[in-house]
PDB file of the backbone (N, CA, C, O) and the ligand in Angstrom, with CONECT records:
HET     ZN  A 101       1
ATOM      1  N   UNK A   1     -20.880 -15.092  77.092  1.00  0.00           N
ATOM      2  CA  UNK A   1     -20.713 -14.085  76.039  1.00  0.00           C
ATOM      3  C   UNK A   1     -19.438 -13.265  76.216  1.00  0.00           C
ATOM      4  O   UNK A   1     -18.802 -12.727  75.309  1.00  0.00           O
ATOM      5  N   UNK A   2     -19.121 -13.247  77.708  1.00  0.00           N
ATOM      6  CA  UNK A   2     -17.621 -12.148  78.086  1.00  0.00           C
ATOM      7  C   UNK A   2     -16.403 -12.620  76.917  1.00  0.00           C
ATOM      8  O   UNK A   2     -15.929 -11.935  76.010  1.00  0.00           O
ATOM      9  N   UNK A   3     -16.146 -13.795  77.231  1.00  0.00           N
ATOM     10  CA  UNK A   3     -15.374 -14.486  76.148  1.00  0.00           C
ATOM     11  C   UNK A   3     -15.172 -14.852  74.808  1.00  0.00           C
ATOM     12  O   UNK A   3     -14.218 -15.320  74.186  1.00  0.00           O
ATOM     13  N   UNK A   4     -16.230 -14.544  74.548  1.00  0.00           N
ATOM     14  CA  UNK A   4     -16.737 -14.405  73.121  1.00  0.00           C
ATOM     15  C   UNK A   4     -15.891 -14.585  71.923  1.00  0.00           C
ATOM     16  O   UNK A   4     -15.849 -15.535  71.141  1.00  0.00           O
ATOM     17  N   UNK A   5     -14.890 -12.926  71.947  1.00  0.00           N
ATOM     18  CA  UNK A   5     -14.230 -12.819  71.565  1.00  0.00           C
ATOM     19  C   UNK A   5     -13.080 -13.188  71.308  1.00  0.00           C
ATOM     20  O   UNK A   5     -12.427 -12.771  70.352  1.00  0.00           O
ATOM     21  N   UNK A   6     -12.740 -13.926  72.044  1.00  0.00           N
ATOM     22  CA  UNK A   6     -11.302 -15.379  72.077  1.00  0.00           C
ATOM     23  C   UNK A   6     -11.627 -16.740  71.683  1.00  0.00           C
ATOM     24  O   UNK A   6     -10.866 -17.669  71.952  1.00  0.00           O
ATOM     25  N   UNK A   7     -12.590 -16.884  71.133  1.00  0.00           N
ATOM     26  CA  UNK A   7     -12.725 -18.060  71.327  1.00  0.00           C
ATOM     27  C   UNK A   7     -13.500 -18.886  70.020  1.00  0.00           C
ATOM     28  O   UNK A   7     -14.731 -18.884  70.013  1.00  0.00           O
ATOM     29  N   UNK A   8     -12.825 -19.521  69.027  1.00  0.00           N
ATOM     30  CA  UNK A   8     -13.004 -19.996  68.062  1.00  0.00           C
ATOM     31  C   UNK A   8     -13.940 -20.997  67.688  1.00  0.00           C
ATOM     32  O   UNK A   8     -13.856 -21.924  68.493  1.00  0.00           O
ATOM     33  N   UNK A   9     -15.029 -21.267  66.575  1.00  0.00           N
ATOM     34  CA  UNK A   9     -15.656 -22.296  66.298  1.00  0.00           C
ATOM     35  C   UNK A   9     -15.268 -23.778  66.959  1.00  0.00           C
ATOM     36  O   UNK A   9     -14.059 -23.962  66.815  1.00  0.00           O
ATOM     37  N   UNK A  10     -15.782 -24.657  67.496  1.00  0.00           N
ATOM     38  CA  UNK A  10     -15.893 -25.986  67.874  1.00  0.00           C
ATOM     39  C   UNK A  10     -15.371 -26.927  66.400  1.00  0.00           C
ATOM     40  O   UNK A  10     -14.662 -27.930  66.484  1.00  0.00           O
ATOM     41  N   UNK A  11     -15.855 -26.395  65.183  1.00  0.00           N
ATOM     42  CA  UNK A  11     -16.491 -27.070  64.342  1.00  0.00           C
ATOM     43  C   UNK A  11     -15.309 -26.404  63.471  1.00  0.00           C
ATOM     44  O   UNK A  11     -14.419 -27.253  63.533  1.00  0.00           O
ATOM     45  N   UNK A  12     -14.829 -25.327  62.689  1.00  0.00           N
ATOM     46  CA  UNK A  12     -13.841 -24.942  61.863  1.00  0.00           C
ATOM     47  C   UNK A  12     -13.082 -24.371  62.116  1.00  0.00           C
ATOM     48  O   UNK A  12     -12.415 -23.828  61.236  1.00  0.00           O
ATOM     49  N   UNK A  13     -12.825 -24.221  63.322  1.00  0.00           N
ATOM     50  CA  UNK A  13     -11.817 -23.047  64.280  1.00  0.00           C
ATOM     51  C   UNK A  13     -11.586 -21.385  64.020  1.00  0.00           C
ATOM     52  O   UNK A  13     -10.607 -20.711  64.340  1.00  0.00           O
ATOM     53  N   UNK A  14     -13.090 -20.870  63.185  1.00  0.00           N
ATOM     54  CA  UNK A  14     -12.693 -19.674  62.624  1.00  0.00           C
ATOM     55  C   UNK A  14     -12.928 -18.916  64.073  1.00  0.00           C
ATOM     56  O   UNK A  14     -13.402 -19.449  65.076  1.00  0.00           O
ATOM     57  N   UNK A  15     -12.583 -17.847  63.973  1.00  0.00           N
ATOM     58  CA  UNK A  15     -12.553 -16.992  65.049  1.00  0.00           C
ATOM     59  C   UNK A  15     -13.677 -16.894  64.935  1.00  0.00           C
ATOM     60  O   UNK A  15     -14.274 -17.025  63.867  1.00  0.00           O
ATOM     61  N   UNK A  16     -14.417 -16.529  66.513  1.00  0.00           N
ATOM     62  CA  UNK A  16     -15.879 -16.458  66.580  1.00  0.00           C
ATOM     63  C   UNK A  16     -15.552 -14.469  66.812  1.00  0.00           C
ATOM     64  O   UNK A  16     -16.658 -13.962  66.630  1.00  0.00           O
ATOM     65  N   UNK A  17     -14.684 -13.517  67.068  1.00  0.00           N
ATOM     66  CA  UNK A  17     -14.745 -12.304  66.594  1.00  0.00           C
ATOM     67  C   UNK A  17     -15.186 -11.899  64.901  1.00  0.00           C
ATOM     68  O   UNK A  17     -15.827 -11.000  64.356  1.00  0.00           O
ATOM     69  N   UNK A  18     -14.346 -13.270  64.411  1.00  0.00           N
ATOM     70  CA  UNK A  18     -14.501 -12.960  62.507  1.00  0.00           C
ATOM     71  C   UNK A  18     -15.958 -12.877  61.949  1.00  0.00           C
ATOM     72  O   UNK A  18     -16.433 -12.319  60.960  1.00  0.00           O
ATOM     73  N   UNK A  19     -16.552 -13.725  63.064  1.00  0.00           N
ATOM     74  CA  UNK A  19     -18.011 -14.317  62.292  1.00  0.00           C
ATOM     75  C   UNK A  19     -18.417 -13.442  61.860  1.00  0.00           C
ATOM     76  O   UNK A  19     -18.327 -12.462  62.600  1.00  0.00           O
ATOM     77  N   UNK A  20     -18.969 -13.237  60.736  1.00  0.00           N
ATOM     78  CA  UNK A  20     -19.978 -12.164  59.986  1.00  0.00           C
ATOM     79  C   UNK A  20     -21.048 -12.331  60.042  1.00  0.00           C
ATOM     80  O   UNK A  20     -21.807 -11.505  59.535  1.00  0.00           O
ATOM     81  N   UNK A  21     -21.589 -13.597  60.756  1.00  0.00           N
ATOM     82  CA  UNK A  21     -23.138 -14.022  60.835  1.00  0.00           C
ATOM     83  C   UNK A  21     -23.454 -14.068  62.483  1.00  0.00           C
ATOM     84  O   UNK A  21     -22.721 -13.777  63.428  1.00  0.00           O
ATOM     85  N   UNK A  22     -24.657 -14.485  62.453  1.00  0.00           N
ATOM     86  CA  UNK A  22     -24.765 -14.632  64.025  1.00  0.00           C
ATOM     87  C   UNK A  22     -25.084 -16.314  63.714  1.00  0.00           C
ATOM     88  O   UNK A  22     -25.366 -16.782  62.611  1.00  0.00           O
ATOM     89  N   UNK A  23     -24.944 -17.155  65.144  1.00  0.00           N
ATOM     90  CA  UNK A  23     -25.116 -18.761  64.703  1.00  0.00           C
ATOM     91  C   UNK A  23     -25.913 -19.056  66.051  1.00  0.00           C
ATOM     92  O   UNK A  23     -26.347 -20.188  66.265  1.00  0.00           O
ATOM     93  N   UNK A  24     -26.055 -18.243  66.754  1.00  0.00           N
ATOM     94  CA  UNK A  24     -27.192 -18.866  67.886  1.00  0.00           C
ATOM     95  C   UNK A  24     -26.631 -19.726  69.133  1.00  0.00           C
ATOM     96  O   UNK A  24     -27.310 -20.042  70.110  1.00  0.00           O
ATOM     97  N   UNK A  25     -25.195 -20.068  68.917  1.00  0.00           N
ATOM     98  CA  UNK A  25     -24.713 -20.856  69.563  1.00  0.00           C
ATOM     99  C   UNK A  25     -23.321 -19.902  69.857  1.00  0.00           C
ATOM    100  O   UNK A  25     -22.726 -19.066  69.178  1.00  0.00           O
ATOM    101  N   UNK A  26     -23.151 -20.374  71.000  1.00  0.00           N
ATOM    102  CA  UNK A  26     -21.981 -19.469  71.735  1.00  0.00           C
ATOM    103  C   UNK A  26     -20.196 -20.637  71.325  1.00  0.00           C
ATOM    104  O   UNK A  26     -19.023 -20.294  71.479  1.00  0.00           O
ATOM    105  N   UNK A  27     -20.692 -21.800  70.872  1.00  0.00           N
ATOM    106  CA  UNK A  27     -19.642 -22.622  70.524  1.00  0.00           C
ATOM    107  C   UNK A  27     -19.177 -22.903  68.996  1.00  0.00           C
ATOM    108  O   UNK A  27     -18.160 -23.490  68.628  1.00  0.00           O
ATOM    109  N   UNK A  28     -20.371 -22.228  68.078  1.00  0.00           N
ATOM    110  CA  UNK A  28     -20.423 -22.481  66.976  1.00  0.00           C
ATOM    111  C   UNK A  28     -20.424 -21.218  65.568  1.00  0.00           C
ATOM    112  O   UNK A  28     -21.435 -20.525  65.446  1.00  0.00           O
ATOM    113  N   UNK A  29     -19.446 -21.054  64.754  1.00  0.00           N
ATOM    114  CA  UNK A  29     -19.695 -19.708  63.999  1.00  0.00           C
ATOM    115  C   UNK A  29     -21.611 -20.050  62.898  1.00  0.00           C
ATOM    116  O   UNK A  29     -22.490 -20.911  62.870  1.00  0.00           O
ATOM    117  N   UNK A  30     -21.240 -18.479  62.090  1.00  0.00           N
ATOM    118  CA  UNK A  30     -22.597 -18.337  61.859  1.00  0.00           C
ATOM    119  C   UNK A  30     -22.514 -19.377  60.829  1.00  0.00           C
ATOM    120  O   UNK A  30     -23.605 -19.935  60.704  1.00  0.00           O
ATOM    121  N   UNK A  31     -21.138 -20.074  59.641  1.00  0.00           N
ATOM    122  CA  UNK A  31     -20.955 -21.071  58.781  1.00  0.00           C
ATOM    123  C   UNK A  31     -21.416 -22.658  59.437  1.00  0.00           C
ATOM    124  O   UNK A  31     -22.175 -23.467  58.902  1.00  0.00           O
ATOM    125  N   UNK A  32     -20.843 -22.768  60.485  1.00  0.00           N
ATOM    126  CA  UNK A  32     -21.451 -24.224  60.903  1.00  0.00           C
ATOM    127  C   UNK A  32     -22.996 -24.135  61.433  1.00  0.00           C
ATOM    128  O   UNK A  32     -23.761 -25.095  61.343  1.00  0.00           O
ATOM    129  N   UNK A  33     -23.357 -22.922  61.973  1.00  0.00           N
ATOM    130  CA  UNK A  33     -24.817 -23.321  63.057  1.00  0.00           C
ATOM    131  C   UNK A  33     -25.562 -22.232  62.390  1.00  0.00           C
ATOM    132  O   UNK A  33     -24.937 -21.243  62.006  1.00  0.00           O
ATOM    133  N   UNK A  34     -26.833 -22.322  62.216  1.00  0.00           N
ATOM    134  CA  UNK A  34     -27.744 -21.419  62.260  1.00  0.00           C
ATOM    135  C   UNK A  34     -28.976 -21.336  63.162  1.00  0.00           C
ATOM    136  O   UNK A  34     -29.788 -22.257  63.078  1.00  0.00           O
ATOM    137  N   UNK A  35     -29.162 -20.516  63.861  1.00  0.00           N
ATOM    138  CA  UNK A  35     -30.132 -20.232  64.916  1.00  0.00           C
ATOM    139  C   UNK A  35     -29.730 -21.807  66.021  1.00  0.00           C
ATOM    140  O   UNK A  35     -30.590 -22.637  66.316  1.00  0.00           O
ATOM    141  N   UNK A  36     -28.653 -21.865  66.347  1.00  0.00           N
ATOM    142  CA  UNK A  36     -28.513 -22.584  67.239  1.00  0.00           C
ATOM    143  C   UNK A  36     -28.386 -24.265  66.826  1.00  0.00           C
ATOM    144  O   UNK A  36     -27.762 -25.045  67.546  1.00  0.00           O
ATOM    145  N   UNK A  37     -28.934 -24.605  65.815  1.00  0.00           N
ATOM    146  CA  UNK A  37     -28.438 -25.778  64.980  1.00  0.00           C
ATOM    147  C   UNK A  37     -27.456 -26.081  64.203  1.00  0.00           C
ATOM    148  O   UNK A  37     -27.385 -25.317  63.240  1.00  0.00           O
ATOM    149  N   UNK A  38     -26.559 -27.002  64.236  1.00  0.00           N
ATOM    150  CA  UNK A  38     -25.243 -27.607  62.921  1.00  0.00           C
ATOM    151  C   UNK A  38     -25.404 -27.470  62.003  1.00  0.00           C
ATOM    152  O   UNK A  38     -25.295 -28.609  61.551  1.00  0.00           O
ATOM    153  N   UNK A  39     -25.633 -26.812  61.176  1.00  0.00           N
ATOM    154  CA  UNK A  39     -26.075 -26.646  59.385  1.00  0.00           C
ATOM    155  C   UNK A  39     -25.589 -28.235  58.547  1.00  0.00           C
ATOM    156  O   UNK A  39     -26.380 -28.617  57.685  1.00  0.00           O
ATOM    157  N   UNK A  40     -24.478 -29.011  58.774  1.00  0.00           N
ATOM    158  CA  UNK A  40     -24.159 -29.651  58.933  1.00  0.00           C
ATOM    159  C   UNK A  40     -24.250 -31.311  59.711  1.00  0.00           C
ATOM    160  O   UNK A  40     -23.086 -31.606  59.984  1.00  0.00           O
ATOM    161  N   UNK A  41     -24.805 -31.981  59.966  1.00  0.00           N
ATOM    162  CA  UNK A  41     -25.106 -32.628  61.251  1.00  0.00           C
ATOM    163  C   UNK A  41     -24.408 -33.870  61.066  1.00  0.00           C
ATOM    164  O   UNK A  41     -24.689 -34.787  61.837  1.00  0.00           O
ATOM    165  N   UNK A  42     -23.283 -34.106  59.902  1.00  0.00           N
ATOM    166  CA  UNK A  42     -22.753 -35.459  59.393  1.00  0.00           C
ATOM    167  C   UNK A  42     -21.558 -35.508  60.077  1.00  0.00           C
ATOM    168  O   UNK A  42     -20.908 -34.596  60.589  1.00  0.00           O
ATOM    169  N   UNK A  43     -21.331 -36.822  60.013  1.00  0.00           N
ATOM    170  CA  UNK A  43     -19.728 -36.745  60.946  1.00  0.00           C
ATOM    171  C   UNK A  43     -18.393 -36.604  59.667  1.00  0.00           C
ATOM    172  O   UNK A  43     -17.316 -36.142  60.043  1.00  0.00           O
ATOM    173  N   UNK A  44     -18.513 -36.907  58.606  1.00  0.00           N
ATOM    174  CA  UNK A  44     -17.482 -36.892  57.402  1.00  0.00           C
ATOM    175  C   UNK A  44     -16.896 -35.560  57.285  1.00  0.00           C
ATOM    176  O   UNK A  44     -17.666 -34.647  56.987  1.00  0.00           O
ATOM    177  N   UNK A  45     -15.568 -35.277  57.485  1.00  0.00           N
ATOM    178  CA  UNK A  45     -14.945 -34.453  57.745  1.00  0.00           C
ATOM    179  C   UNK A  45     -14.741 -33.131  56.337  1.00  0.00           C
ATOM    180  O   UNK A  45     -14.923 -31.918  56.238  1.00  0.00           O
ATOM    181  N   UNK A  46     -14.170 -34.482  55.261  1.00  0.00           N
ATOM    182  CA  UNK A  46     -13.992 -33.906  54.397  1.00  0.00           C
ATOM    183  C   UNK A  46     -15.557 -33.424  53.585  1.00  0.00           C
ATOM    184  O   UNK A  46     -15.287 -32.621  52.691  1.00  0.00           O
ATOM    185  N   UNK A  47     -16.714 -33.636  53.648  1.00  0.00           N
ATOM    186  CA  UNK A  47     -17.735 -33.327  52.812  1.00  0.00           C
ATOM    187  C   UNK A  47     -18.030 -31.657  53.506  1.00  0.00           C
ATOM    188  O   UNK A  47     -18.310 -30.561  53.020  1.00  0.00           O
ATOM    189  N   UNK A  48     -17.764 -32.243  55.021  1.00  0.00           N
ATOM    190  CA  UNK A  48     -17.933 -30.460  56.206  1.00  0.00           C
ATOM    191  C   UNK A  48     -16.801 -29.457  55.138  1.00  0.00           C
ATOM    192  O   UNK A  48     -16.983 -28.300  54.760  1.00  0.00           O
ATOM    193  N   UNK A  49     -15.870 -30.181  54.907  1.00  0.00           N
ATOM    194  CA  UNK A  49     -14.495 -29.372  54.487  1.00  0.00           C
ATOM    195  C   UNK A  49     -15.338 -28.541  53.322  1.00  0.00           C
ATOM    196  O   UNK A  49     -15.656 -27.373  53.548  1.00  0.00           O
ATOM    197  N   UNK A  50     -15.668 -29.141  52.145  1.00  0.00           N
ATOM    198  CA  UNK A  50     -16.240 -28.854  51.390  1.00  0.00           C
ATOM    199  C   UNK A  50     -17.207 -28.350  50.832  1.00  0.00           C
ATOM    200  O   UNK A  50     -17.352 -28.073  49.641  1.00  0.00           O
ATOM    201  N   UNK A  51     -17.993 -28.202  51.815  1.00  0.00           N
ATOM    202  CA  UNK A  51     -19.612 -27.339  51.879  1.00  0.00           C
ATOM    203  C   UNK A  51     -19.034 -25.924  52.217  1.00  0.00           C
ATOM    204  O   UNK A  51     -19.231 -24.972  51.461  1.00  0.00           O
ATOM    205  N   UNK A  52     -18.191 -25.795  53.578  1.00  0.00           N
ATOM    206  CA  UNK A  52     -17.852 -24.932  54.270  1.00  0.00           C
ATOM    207  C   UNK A  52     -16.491 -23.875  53.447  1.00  0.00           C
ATOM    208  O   UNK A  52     -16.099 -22.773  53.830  1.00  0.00           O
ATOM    209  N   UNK A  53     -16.120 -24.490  52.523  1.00  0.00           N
ATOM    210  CA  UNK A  53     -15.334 -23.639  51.651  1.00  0.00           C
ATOM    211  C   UNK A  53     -15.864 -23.111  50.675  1.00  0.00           C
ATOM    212  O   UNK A  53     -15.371 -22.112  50.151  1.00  0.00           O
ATOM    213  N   UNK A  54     -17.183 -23.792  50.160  1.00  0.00           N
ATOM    214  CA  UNK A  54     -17.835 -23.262  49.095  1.00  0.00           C
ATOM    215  C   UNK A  54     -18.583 -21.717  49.593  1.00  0.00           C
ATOM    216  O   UNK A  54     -18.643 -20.554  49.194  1.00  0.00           O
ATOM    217  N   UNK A  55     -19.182 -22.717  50.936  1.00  0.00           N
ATOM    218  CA  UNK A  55     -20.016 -21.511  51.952  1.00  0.00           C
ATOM    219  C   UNK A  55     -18.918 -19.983  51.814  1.00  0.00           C
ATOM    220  O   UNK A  55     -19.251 -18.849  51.471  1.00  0.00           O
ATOM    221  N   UNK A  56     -17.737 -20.432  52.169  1.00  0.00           N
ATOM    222  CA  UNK A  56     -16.859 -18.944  52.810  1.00  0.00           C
ATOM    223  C   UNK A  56     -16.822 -18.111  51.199  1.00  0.00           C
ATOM    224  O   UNK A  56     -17.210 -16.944  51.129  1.00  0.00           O
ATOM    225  N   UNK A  57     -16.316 -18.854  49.955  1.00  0.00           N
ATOM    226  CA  UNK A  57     -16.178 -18.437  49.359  1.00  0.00           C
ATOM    227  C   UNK A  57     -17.333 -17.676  48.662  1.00  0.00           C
ATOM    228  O   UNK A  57     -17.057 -16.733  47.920  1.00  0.00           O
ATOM    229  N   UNK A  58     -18.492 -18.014  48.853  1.00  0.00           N
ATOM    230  CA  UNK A  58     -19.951 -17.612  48.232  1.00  0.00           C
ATOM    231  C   UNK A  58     -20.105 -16.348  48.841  1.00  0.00           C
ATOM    232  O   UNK A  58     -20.519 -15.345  48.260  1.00  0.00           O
ATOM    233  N   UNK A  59     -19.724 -16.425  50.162  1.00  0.00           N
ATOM    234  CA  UNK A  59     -20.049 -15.172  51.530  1.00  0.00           C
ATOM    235  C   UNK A  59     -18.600 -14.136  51.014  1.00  0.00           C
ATOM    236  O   UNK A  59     -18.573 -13.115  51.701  1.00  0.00           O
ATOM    237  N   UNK A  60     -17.816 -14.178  50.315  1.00  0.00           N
ATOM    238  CA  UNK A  60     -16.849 -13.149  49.840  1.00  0.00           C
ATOM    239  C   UNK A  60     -15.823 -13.408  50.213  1.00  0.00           C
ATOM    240  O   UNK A  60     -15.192 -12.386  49.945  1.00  0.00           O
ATOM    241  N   UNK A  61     -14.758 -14.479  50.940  1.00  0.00           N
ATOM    242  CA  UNK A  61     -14.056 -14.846  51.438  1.00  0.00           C
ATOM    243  C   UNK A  61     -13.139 -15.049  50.321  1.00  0.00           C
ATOM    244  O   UNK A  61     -13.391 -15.684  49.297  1.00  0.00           O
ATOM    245  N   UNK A  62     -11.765 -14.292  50.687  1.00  0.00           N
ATOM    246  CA  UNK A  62     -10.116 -14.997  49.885  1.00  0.00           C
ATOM    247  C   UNK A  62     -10.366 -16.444  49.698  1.00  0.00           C
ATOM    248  O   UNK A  62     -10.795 -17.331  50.435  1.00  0.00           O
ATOM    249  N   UNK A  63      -9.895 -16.385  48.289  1.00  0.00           N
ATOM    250  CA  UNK A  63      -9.766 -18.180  48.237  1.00  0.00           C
ATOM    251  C   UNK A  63      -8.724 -18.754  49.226  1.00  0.00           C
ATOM    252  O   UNK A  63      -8.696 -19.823  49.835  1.00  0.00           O
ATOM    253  N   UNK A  64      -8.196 -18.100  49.205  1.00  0.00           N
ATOM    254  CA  UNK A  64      -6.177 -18.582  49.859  1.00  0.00           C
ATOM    255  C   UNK A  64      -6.434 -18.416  50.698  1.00  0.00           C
ATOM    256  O   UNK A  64      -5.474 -18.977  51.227  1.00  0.00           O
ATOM    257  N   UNK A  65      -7.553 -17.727  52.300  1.00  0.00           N
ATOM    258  CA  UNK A  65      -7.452 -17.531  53.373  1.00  0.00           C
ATOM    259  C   UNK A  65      -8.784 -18.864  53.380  1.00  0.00           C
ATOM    260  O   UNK A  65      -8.563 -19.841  54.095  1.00  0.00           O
ATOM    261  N   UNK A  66      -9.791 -18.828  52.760  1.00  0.00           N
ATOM    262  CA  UNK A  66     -10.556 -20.292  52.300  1.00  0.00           C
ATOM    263  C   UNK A  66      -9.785 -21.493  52.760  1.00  0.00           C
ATOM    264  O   UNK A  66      -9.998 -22.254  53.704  1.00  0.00           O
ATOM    265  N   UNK A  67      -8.991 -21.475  52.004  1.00  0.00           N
ATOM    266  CA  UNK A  67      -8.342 -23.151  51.462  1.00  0.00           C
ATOM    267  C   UNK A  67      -7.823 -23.186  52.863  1.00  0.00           C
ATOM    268  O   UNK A  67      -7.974 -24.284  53.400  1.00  0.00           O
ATOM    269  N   UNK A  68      -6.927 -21.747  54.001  1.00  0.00           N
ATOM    270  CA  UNK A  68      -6.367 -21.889  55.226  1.00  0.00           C
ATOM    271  C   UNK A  68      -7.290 -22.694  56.092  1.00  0.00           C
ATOM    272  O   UNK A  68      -6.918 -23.531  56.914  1.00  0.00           O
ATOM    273  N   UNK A  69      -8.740 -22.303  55.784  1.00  0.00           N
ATOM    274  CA  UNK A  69      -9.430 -22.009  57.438  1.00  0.00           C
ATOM    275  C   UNK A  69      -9.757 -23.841  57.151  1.00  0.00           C
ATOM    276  O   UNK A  69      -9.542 -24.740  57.963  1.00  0.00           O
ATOM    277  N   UNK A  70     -10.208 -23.951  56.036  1.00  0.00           N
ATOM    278  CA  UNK A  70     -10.450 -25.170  55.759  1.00  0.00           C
ATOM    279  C   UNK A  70      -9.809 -26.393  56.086  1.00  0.00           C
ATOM    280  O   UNK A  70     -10.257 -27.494  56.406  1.00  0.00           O
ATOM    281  N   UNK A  71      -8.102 -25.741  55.858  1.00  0.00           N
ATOM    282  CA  UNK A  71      -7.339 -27.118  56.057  1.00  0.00           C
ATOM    283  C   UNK A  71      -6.985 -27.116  57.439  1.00  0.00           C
ATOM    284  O   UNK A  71      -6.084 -27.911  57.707  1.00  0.00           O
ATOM    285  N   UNK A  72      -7.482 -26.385  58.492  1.00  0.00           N
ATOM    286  CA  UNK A  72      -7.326 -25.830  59.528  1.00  0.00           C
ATOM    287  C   UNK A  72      -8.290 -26.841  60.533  1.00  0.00           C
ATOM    288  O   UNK A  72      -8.000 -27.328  61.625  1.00  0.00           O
ATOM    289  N   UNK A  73      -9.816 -26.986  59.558  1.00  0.00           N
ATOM    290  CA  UNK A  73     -11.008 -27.745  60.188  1.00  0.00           C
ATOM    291  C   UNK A  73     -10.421 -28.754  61.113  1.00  0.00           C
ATOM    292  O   UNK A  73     -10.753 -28.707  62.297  1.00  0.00           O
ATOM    293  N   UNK A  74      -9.631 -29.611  60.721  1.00  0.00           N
ATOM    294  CA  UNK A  74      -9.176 -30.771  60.636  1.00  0.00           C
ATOM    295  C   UNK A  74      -8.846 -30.867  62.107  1.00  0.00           C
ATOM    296  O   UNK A  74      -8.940 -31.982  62.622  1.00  0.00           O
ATOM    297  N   UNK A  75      -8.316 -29.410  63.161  1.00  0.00           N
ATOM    298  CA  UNK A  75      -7.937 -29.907  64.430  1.00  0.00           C
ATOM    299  C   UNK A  75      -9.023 -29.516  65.392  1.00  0.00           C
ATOM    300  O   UNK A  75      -8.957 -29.708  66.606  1.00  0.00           O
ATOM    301  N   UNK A  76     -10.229 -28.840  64.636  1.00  0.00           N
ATOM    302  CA  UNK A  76     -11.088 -28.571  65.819  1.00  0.00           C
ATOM    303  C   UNK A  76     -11.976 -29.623  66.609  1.00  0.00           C
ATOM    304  O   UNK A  76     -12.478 -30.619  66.087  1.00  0.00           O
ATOM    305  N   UNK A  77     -12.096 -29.266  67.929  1.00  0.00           N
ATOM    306  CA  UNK A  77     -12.642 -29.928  68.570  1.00  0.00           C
ATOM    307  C   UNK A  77     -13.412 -31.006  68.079  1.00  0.00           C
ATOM    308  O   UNK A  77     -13.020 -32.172  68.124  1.00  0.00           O
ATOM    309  N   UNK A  78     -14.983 -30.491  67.404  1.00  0.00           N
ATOM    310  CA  UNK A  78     -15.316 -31.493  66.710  1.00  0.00           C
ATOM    311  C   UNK A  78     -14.970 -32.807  66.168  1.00  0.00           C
ATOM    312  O   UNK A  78     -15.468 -33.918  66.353  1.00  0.00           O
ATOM    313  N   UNK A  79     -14.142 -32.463  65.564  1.00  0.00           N
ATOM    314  CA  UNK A  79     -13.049 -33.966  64.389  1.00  0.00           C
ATOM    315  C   UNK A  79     -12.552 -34.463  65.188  1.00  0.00           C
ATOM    316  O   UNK A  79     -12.398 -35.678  65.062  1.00  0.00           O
ATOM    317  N   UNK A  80     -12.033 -33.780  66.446  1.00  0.00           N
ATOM    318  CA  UNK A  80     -11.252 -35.164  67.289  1.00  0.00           C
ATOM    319  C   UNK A  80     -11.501 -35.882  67.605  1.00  0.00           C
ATOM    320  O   UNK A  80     -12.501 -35.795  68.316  1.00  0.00           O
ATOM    321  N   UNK A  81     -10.959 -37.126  67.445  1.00  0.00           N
ATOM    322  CA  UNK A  81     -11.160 -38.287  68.112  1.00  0.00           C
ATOM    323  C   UNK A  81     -10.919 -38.782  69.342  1.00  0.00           C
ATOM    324  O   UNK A  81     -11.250 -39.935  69.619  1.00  0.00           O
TER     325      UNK A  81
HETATM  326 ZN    ZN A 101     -17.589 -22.819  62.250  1.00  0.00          ZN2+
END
């Protein structure tokens, strides 16, 4: 938990300080995990892309800081190959 604060989603790289939710998981924001599960559990990058922008934007999120975090997904841990 010390680290908390440095240290970004696995899954969309948002800052885990930003999170506005809680996600149960110390690797995961409150958009990808809830109570400790992937909200998500598919490997297709772009459908994650797309749930997860709708998600930010529904939750009050800039479109234009949206479309950032989104096109951002693409290097987190998760997606790598
Ligand atoms: Zn996330």
């Amino acid at each position: 938990m010390e680290n908390k604060n440095r240290k970004n989603c696995e899954s969309c790289l948002l800052p885990l300080s930003k999170d506005p939710g809680t996600s149960g998981s110390e690797k995961y924001c409150s958009y990808c995990c809830k109570d400790g599960k992937l909200v998500y559990g598919g490997t297709d990058l772009k459908e994650f892309q797309n749930r997860s922008y709708q998600e930010m934007v529904a939750k009050g999120m800039n479109k234009y800081k949206a479309k950032f975090f989104t096109w951002m997904m693409r290097f987190a841990p998760r997606w790598k190959k």
